[in-house]
Every structure is written in structure tokens, then in C-alpha cells.
C-alpha positions as CSV (number, residue, x, y, z in Angstrom):
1,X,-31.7,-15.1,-7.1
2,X,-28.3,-14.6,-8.2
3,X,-29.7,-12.8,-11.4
4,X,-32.6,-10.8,-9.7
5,X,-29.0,-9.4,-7.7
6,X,-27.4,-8.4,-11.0
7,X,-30.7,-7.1,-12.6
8,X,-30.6,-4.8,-9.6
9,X,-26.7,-3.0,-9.8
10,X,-27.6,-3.0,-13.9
11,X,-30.5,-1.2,-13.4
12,X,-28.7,1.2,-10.4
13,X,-26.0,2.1,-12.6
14,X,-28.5,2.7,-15.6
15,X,-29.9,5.1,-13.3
16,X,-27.3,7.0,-11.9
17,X,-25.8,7.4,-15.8
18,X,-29.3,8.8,-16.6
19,X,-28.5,11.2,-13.2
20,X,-25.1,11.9,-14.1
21,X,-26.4,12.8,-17.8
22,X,-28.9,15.4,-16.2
23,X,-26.1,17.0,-13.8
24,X,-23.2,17.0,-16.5
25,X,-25.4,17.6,-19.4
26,X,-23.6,16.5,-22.9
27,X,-22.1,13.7,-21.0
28,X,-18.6,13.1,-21.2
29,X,-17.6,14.9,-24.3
30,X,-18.1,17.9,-22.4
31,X,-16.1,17.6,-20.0
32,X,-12.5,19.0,-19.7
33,X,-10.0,16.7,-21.0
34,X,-8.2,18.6,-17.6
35,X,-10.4,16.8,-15.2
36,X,-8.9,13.0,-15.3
37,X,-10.0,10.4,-13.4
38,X,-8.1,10.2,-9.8
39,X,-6.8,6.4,-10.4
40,X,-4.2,5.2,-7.9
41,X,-2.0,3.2,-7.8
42,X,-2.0,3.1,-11.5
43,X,-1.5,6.0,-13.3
44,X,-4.8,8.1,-14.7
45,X,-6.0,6.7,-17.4
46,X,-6.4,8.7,-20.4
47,X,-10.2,10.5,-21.1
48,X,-12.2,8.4,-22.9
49,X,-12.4,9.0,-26.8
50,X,-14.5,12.0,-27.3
51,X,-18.0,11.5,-28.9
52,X,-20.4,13.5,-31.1
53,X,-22.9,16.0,-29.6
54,X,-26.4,14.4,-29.0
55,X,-28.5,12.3,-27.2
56,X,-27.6,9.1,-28.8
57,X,-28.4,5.9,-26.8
58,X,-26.0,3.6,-28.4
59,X,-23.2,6.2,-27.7
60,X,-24.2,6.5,-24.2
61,X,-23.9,2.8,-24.0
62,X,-20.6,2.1,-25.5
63,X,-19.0,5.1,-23.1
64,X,-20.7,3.3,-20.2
65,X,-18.9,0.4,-21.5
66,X,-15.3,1.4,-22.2
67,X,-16.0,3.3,-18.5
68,X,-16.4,-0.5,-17.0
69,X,-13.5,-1.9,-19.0
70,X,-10.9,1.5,-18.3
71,X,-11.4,0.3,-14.3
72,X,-8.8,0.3,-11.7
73,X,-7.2,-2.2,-10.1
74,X,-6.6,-1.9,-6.4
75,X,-7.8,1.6,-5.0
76,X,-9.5,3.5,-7.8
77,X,-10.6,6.3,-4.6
78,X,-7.2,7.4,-3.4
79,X,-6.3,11.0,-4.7
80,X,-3.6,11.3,-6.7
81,X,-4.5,15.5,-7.1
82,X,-6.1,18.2,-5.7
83,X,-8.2,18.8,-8.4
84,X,-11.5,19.4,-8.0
85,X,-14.0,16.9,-9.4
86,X,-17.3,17.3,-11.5
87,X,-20.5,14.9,-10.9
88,X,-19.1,13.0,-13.6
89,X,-15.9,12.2,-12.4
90,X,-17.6,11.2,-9.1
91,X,-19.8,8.7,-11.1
92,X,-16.9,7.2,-12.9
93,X,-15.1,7.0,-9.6
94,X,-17.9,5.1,-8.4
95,X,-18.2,2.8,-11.3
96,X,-14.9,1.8,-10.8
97,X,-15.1,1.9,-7.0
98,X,-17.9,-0.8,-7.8
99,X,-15.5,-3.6,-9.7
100,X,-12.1,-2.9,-8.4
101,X,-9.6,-5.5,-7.2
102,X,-10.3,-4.3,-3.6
103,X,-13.6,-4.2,-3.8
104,X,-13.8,-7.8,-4.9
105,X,-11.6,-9.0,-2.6
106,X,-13.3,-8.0,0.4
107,X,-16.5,-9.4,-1.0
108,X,-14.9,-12.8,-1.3
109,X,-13.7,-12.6,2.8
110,X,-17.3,-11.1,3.8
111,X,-19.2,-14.0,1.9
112,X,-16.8,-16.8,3.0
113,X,-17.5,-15.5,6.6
114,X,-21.0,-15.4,6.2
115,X,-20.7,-18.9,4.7
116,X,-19.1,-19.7,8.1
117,X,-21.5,-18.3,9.9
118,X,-24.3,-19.1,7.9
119,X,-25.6,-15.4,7.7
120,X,-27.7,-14.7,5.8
121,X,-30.1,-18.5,6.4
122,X,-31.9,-17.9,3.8
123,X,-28.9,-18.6,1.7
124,X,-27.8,-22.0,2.4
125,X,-24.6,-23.6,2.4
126,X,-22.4,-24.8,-0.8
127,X,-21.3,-23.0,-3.7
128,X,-24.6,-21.9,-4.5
129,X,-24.7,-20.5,-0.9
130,X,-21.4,-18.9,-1.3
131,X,-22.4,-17.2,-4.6
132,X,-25.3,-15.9,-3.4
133,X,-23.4,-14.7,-0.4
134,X,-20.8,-13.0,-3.3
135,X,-23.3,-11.6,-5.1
136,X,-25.4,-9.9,-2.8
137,X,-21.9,-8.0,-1.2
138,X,-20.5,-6.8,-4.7
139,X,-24.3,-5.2,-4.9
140,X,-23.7,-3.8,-1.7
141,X,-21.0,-2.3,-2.7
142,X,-22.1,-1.2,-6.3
143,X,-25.2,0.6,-4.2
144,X,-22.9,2.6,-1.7
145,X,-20.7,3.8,-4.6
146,X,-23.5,4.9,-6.6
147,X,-25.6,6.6,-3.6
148,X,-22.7,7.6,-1.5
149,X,-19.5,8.2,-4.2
150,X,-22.0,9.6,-6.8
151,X,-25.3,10.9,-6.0
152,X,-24.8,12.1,-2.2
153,X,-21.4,13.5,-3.1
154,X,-22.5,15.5,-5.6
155,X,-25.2,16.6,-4.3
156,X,-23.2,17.7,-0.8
157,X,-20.4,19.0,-2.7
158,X,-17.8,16.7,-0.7
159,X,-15.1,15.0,-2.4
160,X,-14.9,11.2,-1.9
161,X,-11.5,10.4,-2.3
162,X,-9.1,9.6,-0.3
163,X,-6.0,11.4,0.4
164,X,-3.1,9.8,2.2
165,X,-1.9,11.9,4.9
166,X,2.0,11.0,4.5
167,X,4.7,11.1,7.8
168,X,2.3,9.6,10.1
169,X,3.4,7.0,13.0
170,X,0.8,4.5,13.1
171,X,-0.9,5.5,15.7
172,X,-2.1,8.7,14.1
173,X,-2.7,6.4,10.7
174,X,-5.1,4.7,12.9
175,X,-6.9,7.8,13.9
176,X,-7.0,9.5,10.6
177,X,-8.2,6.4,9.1
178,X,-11.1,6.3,11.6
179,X,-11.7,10.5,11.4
180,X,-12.0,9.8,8.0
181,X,-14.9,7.7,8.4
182,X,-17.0,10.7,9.7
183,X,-14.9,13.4,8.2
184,X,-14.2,14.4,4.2
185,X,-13.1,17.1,2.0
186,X,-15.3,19.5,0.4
187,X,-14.9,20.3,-3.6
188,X,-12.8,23.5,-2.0
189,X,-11.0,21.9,0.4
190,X,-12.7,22.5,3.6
191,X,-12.8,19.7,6.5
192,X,-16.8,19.1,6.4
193,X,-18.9,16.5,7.9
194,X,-18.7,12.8,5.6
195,X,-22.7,12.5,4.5
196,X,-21.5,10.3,1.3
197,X,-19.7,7.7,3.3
198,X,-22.1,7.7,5.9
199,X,-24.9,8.2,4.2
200,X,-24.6,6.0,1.0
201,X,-24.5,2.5,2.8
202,X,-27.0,3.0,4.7
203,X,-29.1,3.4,1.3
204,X,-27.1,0.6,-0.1
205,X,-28.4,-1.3,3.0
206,X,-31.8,-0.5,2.5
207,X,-31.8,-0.8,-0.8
208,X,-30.5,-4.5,0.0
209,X,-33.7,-5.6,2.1
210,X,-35.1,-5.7,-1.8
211,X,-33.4,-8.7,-2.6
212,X,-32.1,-10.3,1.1
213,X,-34.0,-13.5,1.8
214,X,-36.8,-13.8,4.3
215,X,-35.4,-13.2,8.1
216,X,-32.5,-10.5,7.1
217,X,-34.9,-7.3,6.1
218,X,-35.9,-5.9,9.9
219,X,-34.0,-3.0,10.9
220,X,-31.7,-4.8,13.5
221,X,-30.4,-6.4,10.4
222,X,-29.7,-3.4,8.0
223,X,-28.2,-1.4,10.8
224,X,-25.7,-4.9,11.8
225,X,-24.9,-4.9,7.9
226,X,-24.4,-0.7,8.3
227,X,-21.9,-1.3,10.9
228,X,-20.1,-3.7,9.5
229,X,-20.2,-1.3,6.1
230,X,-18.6,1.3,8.6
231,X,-15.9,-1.2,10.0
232,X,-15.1,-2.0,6.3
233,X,-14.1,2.0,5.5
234,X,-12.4,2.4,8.6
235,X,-9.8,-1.1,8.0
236,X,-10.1,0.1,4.1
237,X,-8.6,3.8,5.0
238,X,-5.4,2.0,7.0
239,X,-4.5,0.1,4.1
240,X,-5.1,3.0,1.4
241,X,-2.7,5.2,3.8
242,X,0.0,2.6,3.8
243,X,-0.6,1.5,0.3
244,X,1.5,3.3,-1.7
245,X,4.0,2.3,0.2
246,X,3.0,-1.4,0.1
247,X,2.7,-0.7,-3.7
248,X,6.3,0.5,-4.2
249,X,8.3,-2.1,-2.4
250,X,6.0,-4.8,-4.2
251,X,6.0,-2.9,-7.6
252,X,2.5,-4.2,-8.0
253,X,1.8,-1.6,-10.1
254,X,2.9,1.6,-11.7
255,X,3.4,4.5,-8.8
256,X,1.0,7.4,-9.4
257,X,2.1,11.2,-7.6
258,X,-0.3,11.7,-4.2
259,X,-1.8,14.3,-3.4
260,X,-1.9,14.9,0.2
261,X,-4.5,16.6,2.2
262,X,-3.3,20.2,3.7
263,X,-2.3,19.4,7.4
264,X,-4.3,21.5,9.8
């Protein structure tokens, strides 16, 4: 089972490179060495080593590779410019979205949970339980990135990040946090309805009922999972705006400049 799960976020992010290759044709070498990755709290990483022109398959690989191993650690999603982002950065954003600290983190709390609760059954209890539990969140995860950070984003035009509104009491945190949810950026800037974060875990969710045991397919189930997928953003936003805060008294790691979003 635990296979079948990693089978599946292999094959969905073979897919969405073929994608991004289709949207961004030439890959990465043709991209603007201007147009980093938004990485934060880390600095940006440096573009990845430029590679010959051509459809070569081993290439493609080994940049799909270095992408993986050039992840973030913590938040790979809050801005750290206004920039505007191409398809490609959005894919790499999810990628790294996929296998960040945070992201792994809050799969280890949402499968001991479920391990408490024994949700899903069909999994069982013990560490075999519990890794099946692990799994099948990180896939989650890896499918709302890839629909929702990626494909719906680019598609929409809206820019995925987050951008910490700074000078906030926390009362207002909470409430951006949670307009947020349903609320984005476009590529220009413009306050538009969120269709990726809405939109992409309810795919990830459905796409899950492929692989869930017996018992947690119906539709009560994948819309219990969505909501919980919505409650998740909302508790993730509150941290991300006090995070680089959080980062610099701890000096976890290296502070990156924030871009903030235009106050209205």
C-alpha cells in the first residue's frame, strides 16, 4: 500500500513536469536567471545550472532531481518579492511545497491523530498503521501542490504565495490568515478570488479516494478530508504571518527580505 502511495505522487509529479515542459517550453534553461524561486525563510537559492537546448530525457531528469534536493526548509510559499512568477516557478514552488519541513511536520500530527482516532479503519493500528496514515497525507499534500500551486495557478493566473501583511495586532492576523483562504493575488497584483487553494485539495481529495482503503471513498469522506485541508491553510497562514518573526528571535535560519502585499 505504502508503495502504490508513492507510485502515485512519482507518477503526479512526472506529469505535471511533462505540463510544465508544455507551458514553459525549453524547460528551465529558458527561463530568466531574474525570476528566482520565492524561498523563505532561507535565502533564494541560486537558478539551477543551466542546460543544453533539447528534449533530452536524462537532462530533464537530473533538473527534476537537483529541483527535489535545492528544497526549502520551513515555508518554501511565503514571498519574499513582488515579482511575478512563470508556470515554472509555480511548479518548483510546488515541488518544494510538497517535501518541506512544514509540510512534513503537519503530516506527522495529522497521521498520529488519525492513529488516535483510528481514521482511516482500513488502516489499522501500529507502525504499519501509522505509516500508512504518513504516507497517504504527504500524498495529499504532494496532490494539492501540484493541482492547486501548479496547474490551477497557472492556469488562473493567481499567484500562490503568501505575503505576510506586517503591523498587524492579532486579531487582524487572524482575519487575514482566514481571508486568505478564499482570497489571493493575481500575477499583477489584483485581490482575486483563491481557485488554486480552494480548488487544488479538493482534487488532491479526490484524487485520494484512488488509493484510501474501503469505507473512506464516499463523498462525506472527501469533503470531511477537504475541510480539514481548509483548516490546515487557515492555522498554516497564522504561523507564515508570524514566522519571520519567530524565525529571527530563534535564528533558525537565515532571514530573507519580505515582500508585503500592498495594503488596500
Amino acid at each position: 500500500m505504502i508503495r502504490d502511495k508513492r507510485k502515485t505522487v512519482v507518477w503526479l509529479l512526472i506529469m505535471a513536469w511533462l505540463v510544465a515542459c508544455e507551458l514553459c517550453p525549453g524547460g528551465a534553461a529558458q527561463q530568466n536567471p531574474s525570476g528566482t524561486l520565492p524561498d523563505a525563510p532561507s535565502s533564494s537559492p541560486q537558478s539551477p545550472p543551466q542546460t543544453t537546448k533539447g528534449n533530452n530525457p536524462i537532462q530533464g531528469s537530473m533538473a527534476l532531481v537537483l529541483l527535489l534536493e535545492r528544497k526549502s526548509l520551513v515555508f518554501p510559499d511565503i514571498a519574499t518579492t513582488k515579482e511575478k512568477l512563470s508556470p515554472w516557478d509555480k511548479f518548483k514552488l510546488a515541488a518544494n511545497n510538497s517535501i518541506a519541513v512544514s509540510t512534513i511536520g503537519a503530516s506527522l500530527v495529522s497521521a498520529a491523530y488519525g492513529q488516535a482516532v483510528d481514521s482511516p479503519e482500513g488502516y489499522g493500528q501500529g507502525g504499519e498503521g501509522y505509516a500508512k496514515r504518513f504516507g497517504a497525507t504527504m500524498a495529499r499534500a504532494a496532490s494539492d501542490n501540484m493541482f492547486g500551486t501548479f496547474l490551477i495557478a497557472s492556469i488562473m493566473h493567481e499567484d500562490p504565495r503568501f505575503f505576510v501583511n506586517k503591523g498587524l495586532s492579532f486579531r487582524q492576523s487572524v482575519k487575514y490568515a482566514a481571508v486568505r483562504v478564499v482570497k489571493t493575488r493575481s500575477d499583477d497584483g489584483q485581490t482575486v478570488t483563491n481557485f488554486a487553494g480552494l480548488l487544488g485539495p479538493l482534487a488532491g481529495e479526490a484524487l485520494a479516494n484512488t488509493y484510501y482503503p474501503e469505507g473512506s471513498r464516499g463523498v462525506g469522506d472527501t469533503f470531511i478530508r477537504y475541510s480539514a485541508d481548509l483548516g490546515w491553510k487557515f492555522a498554516g497562514h497564522l504561523v507564515k504571518q508570524y514566522w519571520p518573526d519567530i524565525n529571527k528571535k530563534l535564528r533558525l535560519t537565515p532571514a530573507a527580505p519580505e515582500a508585503n502585499p500592498k495594503k488596500k
